[in-house]
C-alpha positions in Angstrom: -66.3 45.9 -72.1 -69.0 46.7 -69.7 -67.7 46.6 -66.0 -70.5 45.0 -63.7 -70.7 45.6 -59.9 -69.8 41.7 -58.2 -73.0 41.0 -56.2 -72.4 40.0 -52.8 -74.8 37.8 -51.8 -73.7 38.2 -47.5 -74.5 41.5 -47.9 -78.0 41.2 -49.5 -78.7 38.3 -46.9 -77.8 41.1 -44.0 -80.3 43.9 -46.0 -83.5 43.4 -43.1 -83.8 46.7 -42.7 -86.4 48.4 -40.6 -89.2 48.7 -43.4 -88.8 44.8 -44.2 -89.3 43.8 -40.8 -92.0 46.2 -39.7 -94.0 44.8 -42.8 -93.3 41.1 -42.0 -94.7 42.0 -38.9 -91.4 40.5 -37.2 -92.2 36.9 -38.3 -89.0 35.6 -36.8 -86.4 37.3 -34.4 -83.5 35.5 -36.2 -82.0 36.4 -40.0 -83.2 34.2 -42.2 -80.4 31.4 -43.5 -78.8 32.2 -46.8 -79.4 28.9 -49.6 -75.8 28.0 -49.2 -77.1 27.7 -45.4 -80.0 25.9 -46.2 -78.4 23.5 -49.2 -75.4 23.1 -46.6 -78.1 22.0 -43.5 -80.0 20.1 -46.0 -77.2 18.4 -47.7 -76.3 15.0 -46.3 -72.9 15.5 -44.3 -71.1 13.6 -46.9 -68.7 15.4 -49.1 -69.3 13.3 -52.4 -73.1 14.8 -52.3 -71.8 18.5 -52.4 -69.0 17.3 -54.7 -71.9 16.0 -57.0 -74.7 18.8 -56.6 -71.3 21.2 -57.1 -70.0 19.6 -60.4 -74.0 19.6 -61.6 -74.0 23.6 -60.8 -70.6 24.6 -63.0 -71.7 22.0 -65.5 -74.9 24.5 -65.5 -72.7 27.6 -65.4 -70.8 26.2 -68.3 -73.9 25.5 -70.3 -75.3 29.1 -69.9 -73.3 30.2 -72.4 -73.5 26.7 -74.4 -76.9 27.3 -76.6 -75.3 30.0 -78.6 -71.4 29.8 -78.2 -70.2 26.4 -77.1 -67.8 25.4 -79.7 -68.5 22.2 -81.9 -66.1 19.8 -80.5 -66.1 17.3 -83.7 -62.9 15.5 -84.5 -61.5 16.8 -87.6 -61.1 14.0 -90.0 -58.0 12.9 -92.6 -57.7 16.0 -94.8 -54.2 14.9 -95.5 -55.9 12.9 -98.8 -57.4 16.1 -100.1 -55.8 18.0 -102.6 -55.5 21.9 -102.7 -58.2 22.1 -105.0 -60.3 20.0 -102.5 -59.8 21.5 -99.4 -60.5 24.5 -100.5 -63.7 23.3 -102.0 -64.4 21.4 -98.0 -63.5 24.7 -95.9 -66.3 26.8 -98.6 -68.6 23.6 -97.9 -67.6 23.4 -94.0 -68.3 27.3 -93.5 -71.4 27.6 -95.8 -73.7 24.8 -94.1 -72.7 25.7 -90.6 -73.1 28.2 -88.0 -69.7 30.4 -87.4 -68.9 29.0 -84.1 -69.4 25.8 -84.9 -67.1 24.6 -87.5 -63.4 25.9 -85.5 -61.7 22.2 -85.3 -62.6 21.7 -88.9 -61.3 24.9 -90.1 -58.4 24.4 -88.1 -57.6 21.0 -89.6 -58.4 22.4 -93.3 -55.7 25.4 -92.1 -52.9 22.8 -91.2 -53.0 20.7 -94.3 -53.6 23.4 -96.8 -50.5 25.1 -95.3 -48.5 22.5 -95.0 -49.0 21.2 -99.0 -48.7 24.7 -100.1 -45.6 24.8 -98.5 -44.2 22.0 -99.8 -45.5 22.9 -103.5 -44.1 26.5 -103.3 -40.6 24.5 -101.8 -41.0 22.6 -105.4 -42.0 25.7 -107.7 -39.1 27.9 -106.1 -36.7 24.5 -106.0 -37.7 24.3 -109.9 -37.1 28.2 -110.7 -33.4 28.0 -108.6 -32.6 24.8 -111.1 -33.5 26.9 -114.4 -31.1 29.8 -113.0 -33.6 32.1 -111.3 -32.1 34.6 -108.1 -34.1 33.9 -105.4 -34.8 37.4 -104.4 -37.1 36.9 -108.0 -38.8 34.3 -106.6 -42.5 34.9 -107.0 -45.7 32.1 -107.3 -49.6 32.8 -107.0 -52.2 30.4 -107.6 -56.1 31.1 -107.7 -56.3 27.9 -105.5 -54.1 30.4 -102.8 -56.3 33.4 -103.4 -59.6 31.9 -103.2 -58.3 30.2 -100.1 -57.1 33.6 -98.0 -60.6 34.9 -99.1 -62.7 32.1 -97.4 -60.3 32.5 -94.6 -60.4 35.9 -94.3 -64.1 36.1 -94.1 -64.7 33.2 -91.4 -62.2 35.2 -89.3 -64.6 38.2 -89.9 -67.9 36.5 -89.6 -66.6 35.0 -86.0 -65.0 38.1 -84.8 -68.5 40.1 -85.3 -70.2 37.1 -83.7 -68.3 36.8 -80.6 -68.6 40.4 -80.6 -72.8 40.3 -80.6 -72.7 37.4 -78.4 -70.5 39.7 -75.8 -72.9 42.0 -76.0 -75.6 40.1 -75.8 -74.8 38.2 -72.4 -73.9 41.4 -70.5 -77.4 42.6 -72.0 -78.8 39.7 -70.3 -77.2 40.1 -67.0 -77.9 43.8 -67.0 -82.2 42.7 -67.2 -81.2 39.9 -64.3 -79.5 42.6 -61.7 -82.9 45.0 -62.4 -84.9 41.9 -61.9 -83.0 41.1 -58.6 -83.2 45.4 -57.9 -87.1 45.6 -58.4 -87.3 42.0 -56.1 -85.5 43.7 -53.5 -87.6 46.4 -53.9 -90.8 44.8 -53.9 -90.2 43.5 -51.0 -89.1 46.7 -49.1 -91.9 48.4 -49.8 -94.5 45.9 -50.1 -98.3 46.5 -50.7 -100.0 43.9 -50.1 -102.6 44.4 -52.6 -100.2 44.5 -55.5 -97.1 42.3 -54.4 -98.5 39.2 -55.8 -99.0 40.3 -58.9 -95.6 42.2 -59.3 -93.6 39.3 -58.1 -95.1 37.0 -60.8 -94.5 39.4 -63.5 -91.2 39.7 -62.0 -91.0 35.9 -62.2 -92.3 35.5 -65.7 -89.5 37.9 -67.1 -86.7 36.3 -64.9 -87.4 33.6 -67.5 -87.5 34.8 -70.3 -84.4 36.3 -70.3 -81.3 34.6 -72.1 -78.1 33.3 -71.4 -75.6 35.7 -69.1 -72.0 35.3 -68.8 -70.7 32.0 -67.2 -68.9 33.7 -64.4 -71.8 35.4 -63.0 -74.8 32.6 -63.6 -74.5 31.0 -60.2 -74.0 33.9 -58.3 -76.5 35.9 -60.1 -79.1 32.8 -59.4 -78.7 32.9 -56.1 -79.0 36.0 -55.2 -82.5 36.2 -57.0 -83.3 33.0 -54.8 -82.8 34.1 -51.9 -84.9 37.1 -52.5 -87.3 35.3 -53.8 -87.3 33.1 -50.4 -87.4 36.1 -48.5 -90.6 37.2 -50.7 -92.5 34.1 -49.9 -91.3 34.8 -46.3 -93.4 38.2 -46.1 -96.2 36.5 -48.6 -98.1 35.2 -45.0 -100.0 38.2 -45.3 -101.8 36.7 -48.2 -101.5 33.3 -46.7 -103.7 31.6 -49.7 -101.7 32.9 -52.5 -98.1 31.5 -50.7 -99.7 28.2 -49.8 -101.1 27.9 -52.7 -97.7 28.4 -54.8 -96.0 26.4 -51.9 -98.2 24.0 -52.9 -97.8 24.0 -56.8 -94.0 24.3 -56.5 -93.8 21.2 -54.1 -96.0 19.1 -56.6 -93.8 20.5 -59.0 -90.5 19.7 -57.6 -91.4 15.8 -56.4 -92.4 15.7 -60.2 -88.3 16.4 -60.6 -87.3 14.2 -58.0 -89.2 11.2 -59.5 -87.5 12.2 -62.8 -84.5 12.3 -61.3 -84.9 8.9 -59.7 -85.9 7.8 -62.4 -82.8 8.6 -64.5 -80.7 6.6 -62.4 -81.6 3.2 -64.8 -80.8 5.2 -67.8 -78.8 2.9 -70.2 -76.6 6.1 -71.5 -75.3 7.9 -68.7 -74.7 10.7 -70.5 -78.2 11.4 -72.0 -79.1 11.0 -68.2 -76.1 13.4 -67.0 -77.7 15.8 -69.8 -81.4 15.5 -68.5 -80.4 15.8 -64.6 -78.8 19.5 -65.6 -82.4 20.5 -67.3 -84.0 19.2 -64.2 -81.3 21.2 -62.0 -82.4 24.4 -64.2 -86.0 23.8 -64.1 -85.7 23.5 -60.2 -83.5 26.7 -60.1 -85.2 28.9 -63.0 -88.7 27.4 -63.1 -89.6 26.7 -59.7 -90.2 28.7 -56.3 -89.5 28.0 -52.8 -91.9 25.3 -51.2 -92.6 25.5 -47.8 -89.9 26.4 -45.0 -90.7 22.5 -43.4 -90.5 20.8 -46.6 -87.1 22.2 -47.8 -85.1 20.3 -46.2 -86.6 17.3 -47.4 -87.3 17.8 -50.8 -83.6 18.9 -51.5 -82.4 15.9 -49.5 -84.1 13.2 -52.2 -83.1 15.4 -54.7 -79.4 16.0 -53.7 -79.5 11.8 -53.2 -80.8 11.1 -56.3 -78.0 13.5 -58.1 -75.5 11.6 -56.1 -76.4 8.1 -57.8 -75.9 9.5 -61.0 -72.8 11.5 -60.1 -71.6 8.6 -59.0 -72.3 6.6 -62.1 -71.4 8.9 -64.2 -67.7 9.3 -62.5 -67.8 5.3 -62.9 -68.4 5.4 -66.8 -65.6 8.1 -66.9 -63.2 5.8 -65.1 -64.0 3.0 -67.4 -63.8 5.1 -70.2 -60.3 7.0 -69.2 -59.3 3.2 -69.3 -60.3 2.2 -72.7 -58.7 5.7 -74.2 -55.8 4.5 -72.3 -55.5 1.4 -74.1 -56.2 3.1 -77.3 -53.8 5.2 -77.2 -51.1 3.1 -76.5 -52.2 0.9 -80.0 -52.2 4.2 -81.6 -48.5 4.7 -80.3 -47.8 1.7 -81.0 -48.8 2.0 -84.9 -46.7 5.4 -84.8 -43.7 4.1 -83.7 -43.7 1.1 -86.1 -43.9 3.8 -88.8 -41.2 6.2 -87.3 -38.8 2.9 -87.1 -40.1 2.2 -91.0 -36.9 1.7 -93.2 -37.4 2.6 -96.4 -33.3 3.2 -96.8 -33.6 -0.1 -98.9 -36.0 1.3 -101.8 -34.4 1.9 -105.1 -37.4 1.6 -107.2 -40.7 2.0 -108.1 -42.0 -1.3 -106.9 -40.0 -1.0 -103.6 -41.8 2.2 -103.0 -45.1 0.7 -104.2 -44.6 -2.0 -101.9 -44.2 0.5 -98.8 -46.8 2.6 -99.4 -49.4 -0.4 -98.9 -47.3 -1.0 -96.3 -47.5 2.0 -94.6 -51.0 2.4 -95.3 -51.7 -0.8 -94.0 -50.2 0.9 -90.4 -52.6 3.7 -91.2 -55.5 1.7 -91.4 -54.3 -0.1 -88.1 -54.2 3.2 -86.7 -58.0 4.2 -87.9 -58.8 1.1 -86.4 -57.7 1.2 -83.1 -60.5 3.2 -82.0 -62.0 6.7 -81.7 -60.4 9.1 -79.0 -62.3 12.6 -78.0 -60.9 15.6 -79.6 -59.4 16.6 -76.6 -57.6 13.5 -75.9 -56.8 12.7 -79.6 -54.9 15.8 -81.0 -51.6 15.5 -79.4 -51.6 11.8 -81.0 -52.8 13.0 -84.0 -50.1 15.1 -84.9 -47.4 12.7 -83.5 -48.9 10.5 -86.2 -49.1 13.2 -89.0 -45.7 13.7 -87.9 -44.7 10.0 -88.3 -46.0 9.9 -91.5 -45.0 12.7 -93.1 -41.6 11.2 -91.9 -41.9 8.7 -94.7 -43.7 11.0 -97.2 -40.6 13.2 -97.3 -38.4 10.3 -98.2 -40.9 9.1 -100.8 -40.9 12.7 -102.5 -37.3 12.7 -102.6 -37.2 9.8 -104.2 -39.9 10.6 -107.0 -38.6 14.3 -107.1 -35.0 12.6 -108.2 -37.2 9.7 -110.2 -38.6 12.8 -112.7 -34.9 13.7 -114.0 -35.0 10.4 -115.7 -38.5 10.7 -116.9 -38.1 12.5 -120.0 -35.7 10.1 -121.0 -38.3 7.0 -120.3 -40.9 9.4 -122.5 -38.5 9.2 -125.5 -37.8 5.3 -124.7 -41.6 4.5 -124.8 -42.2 7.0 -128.1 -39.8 4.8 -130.1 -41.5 1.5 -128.7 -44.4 3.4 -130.0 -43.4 4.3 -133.2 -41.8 0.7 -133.7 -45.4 -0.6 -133.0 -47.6 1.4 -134.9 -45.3 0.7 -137.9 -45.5 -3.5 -137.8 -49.4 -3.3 -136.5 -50.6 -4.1 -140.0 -47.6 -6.5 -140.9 -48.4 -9.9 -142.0 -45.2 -11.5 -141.9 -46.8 -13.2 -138.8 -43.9 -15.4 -137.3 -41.2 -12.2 -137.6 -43.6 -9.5 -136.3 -45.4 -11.1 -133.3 -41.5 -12.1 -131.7 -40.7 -8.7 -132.4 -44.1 -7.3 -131.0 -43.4 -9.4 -127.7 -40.1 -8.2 -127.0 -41.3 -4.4 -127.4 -44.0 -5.6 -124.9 -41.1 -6.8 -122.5 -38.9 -3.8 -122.8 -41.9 -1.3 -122.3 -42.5 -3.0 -118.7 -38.5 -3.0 -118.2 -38.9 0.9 -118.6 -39.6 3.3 -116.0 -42.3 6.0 -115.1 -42.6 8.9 -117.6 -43.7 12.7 -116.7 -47.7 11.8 -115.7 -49.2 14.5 -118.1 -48.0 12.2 -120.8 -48.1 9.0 -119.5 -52.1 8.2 -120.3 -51.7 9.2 -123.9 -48.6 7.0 -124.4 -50.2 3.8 -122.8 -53.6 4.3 -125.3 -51.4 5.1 -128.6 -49.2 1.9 -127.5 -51.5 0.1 -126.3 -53.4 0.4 -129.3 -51.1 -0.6 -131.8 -50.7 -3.4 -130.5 -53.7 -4.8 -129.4 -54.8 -4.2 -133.3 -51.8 -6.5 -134.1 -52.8 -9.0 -132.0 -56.3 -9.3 -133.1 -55.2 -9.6 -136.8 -53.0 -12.1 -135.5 -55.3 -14.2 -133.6 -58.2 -13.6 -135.9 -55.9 -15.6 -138.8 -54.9 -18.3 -136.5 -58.2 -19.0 -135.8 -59.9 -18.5 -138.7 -60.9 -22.0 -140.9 -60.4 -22.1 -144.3 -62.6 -25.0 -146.3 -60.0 -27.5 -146.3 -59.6 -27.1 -142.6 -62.8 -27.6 -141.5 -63.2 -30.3 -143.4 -60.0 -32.3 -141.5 -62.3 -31.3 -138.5 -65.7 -32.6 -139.4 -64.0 -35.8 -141.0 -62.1 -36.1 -137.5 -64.8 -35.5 -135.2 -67.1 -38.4 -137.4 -64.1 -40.7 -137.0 -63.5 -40.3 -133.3 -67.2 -40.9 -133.1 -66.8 -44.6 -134.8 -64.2 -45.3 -132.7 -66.2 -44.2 -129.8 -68.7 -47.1 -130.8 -65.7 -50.3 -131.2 -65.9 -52.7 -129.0 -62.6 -55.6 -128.3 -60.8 -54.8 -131.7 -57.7 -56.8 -132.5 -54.2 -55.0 -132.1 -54.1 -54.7 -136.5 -57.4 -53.3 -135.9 -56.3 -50.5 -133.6 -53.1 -50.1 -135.7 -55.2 -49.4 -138.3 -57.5 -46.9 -136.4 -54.2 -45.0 -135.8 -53.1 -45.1 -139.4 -56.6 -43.7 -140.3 -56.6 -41.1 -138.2 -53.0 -39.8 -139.3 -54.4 -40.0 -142.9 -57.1 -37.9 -142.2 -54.8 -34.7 -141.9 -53.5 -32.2 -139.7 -55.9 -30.2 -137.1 -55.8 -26.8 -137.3 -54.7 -25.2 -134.2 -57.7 -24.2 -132.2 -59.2 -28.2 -133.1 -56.1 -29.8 -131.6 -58.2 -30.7 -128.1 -59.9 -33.3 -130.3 -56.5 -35.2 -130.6 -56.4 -35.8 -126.8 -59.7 -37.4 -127.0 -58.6 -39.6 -129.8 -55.8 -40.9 -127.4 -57.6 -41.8 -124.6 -60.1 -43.6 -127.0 -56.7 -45.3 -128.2 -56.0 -46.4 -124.6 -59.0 -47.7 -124.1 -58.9 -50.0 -127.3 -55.1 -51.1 -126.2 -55.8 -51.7 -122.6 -58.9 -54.8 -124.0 -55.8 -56.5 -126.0 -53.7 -59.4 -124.0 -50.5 -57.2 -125.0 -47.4 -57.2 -122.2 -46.6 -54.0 -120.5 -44.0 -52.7 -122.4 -45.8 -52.8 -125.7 -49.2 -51.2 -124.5 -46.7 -48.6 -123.1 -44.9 -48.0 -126.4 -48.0 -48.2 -128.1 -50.0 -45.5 -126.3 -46.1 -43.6 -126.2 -45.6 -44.0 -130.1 -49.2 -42.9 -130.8 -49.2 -39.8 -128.9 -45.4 -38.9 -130.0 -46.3 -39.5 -133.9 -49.2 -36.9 -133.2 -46.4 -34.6 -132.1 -44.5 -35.0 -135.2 -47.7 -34.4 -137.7 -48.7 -31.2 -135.7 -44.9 -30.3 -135.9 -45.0 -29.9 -132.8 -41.8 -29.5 -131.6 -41.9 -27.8 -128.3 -43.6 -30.9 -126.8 -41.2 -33.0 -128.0 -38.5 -31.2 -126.8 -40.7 -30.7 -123.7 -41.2 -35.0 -124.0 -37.2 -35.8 -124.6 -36.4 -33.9 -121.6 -39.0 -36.1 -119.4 -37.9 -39.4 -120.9 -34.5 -38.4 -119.7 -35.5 -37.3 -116.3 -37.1 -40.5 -115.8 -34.3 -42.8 -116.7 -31.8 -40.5 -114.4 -34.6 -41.2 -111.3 -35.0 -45.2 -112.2 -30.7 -45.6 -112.3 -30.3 -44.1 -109.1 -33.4 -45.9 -107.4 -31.5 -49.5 -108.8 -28.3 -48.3 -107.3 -29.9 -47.3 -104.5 -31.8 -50.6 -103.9 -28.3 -52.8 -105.1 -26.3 -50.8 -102.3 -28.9 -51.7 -99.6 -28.8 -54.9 -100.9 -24.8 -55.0 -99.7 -25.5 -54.7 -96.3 -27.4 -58.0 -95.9 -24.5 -59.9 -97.7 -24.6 -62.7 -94.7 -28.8 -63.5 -95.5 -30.4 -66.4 -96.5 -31.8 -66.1 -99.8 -35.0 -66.3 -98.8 -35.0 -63.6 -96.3 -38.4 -61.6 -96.8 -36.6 -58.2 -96.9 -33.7 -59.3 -99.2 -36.4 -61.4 -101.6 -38.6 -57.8 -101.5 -35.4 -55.4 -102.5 -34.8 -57.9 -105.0 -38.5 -57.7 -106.5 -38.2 -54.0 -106.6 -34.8 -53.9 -108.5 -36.5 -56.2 -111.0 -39.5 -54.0 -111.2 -37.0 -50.6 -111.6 -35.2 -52.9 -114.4 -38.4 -53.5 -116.6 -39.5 -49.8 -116.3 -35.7 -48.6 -117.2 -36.0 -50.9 -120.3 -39.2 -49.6 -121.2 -37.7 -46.0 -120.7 -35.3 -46.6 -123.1 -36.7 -47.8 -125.6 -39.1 -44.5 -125.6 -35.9 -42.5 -125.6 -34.4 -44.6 -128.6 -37.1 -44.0 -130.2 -37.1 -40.8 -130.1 -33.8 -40.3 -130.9 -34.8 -41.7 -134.8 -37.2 -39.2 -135.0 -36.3 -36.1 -137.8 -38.1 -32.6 -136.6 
């Protein structure tokens, strides 16, 4: 490390030695004030201004390092869903599309989730070797994954080291070429010739610039000190009065230029694009720009120390604002955390339950996600309460699954005989027999649980398989026509159009459309929508006959009932004897109802309104009872 000697910028400002004066010709009697004198006189007396200009300078000390080392502050994201095979593949990506000092936070987060899944597989492997009988002193488990991992690793802590080892280097070269800049000022201005001085001091000026970036901790003072001296050169530069005036001149066109810009900045909608543009302007005025004129300093600093203040103060404003929205993003962050730490998954015994919490928790983790972005340096200590949180539940969940695997190989053999029991009745064509049996294999393969994943794919495709293949046999006879068939249909749907066309038939007439339409044969299964249009045309015909309710009831009932029987049907008429039933059960208790009302107005007239309207009703429950059961009766004579 190269030990620099610590400028002291009282002592410089106390160097008017004998040869300085004599060739200034004794322009003033007085030392000349330091800057901090003439920023302090210039300054308004107000401490917020020299808080502002102060923050703008160690924002600018901060930043002389910042083009080359200024670490890359983005917030890592959720490498927690990677696997090991993945992350490793993201830190090669990470380290081979960006500089060296820019990719630390990411690298960091790819370093605490690889580590902490590789610990929790090598927990497994060495869990898994203990279980077959193994010592653990014989412990032993590489992966490429590992390998390839400590190499990338290896050589990013490499590749940074050298560069923050150049960069070192290069900044105390830097500052070495700014002292003998400040050294050969100094000079030139203690043994001045007039002829040459000009000339010198711009060449001096013109390499000032160009040099780079010096060590944080020495870029204000370091500034300074060269400022002053270059103040003091201007100071001597009357002897060639049209050269100073004529760069006082330039330098105060110059720095108003800045001061408008800087104005100007103050109605910039992003306060930190103008925050960023005020420090440029600060440099250009410090690195770009000479002195102006010894009655114009004062002035020109004042408008631009003002016009720093405004966006100082703005800028402290947006930060307030903006401390208050992280606050409140924080605590909904915090708040998503602790509803996961208080999760109680104690309950789960199964599969499903810990389906069902894992959408549940990542419903939390999208909440979380959602709440809002934090800065890196506000978001960490958050971020790991919520890894933390999480991997709270994660470790129950592989308990769970690690215990759930034991059984597996038993659910493997389960599903194989399913399998085997499938594949052997896929061609069967003992239809009625095989498709309940194929059903119930169906229902026990959902009954049992997971099988080892390596096999569980296969399994699915060879059961899967079978049975789809039986099923498509299956339903490919059912709803394939044979000749005689089709011909039932075409006769059926020619009918139903005749009927379509009747208009006030007589009830032998529509007893005799019935009749015909039962001759014509059975429908085949997937033609057995056209006998529902048949009975509405049926209902139509009955409701233009003068026939009392409870025969166009029964007749539409007995119609659609005798259909039943000659499809042989017999889950709808199960499904029909069950309603009938229901019905007369609901029409007993309304009566009883209605006669128990009618016990409480046991002292009315006869022809009370109320008591003639229960009446009416019971009468009404009486007639639809009847008509109940007489459907019921007749279904009763039926033989299926």
């Amino acid at each position: 490390m190269v030990l620099y000697k610590t400028l002291n910028i009282v002592d410089m400002l106390d160097n008017n030695d004998e040869n300085t004066e004599k060739k200034a010709q004794k322009v003033e009697e007085t030392p000349k004030p330091t800057l901090e004198e003439i920023t302090e006189d210039s300054k308004p007396k107000v401490d917020e201004t020299s808080n502002a200009i102060g923050e703008i300078e160690k924002s600018m000390a901060e930043d002389a390092e910042k083009d080359v080392s200024k670490e890359d502050e983005t917030p890592t994201i959720d490498y927690t869903i990677l696997s090991l095979k993945d992350l490793v593949t993201e830190l090669k990506k990470v380290l081979s599309n960006n500089p060296v000092q820019k990719v630390k936070s990411q690298v960091e987060g790819i370093k605490s989730t690889f580590n902490q899944k590789f610990g929790t597989l090598l927990a497994e492997k060495k869990a898994a070797f203990l279980e077959a009988g193994g010592n653990s002193i014989d412990f032993q488990f590489s992966s490429p994954v590992k390998s390839e991992y400590n190499k990338l690793l290896s050589d990013y802590k490499k590749q940074r080291d050298a560069y923050y080892k150049n960069l070192e280097k290069e900044l105390s070269v830097n500052l070495e070429k700014r002292l003998t800049v400040i050294e050969q000022l100094k000079d030139l201005i203690v043994n001045a010739d007039t002829s040459t001085m000009y000339k010198s001091f711009r060449e001096l000026q013109e390499f000032w610039r160009t040099i780079g970036p010096v060590p944080k901790n020495h870029y204000n003072d370091t500034w300074k000190t060269y400022h002053h001296h270059v103040e003091r050169f201007y100071d001597l530069l009357h002897l060639s009065n049209d050269f100073r005036d004529l760069d006082f001149k330039h330098n105060l066109e110059e720095k108003l230029k800045i001061i408008e810009k800087a104005e100007a900045l103050a109605e910039e909608a992003d306060i930190n694009v103008a925050f960023k543009k005020l420090q440029d302007l600060h440099k250009t005025w410090k690195e770009d720009i000479g002195p102006v004129s010894q009655e114009m300093r004062e002035e020109v600093w004042h408008k631009f120390s003002s016009a720093t203040k405004k966006i100082h103060d703005r800028r402290h404003e947006y930060f307030r604002e903006m401390r208050s929205k992280y606050k409140d993003i924080i605590e909904k962050k915090l708040e998503v955390i602790a509803k996961i730490n208080t999760y109680d998954s104690s309950n789960n015994k199964s599969h499903n339950d810990w389906q069902k919490s894992i959408k549940e928790i990542e419903s939390l983790r999208q909440e979380y996600f959602n709440a809002g972005k934090l800065p890196y340096n506000k978001s960490e200590e958050v971020w790991q309460k919520f890894k933390a949180a999480t991997k709270k539940f994660n470790s129950a969940k592989n308990i769970f699954y690690k215990h759930e695997k034991s059984g597996q190989q038993e659910n493997l053999q389960k599903k194989i005989a399913l399998i085997e029991i499938a594949e052997s009745l896929k061609d069967s064509e003992d239809w009625e027999t095989t498709t309940n049996t194929m059903k119930k294999i169906q229902s026990d393969w959902k009954k049992i649980g997971h099988v080892p994943r390596k096999f569980s794919d296969d399994i699915w495709k060879r059961f899967k398989g079978a049975c789809n293949h039986y099923f498509d046999r299956f339903h490919q006879q059912k709803n394939s026509l044979n000749k005689e068939q089709q011909g039932v249909v075409d006769a059926k749907k020619a009918f139903l159009d005749e009927v379509k066309e009747m208009k006030k038939p007589s009830k032998d007439k529509v007893i005799e459309v019935i009749n015909k339409w039962r001759d014509l044969g059975n429908l085949p299964r997937n033609a057995r929508h056209l006998e529902g249009k048949f009975n509405k045309q049926v209902d139509k015909l009955l409701e233009g006959l003068s026939l009392g309710k409870q025969e166009m009831v029964m007749m539409k009932f007995t119609n659609v009932v005798d259909g039943y029987i000659a499809n042989n049907d017999v889950r709808k008429l199960d499904s029909e004897q069950f309603f009938v039933r229901k019905k007369i059960d609901e029409v007993v208790k309304e009566i009883q109802q209605l006669e128990n009302n009618l016990s409480f107005f046991s002292n009315a007239k006869d022809d009370n309104p109320l008591v003639l309207n229960v009446k009416s009703k019971v009468e009404e429950f009486k007639n639809d009872l009847s008509i109940w059961k007489e459907k019921l009766s007749y279904l009763r004579k039926l033989d299926y």
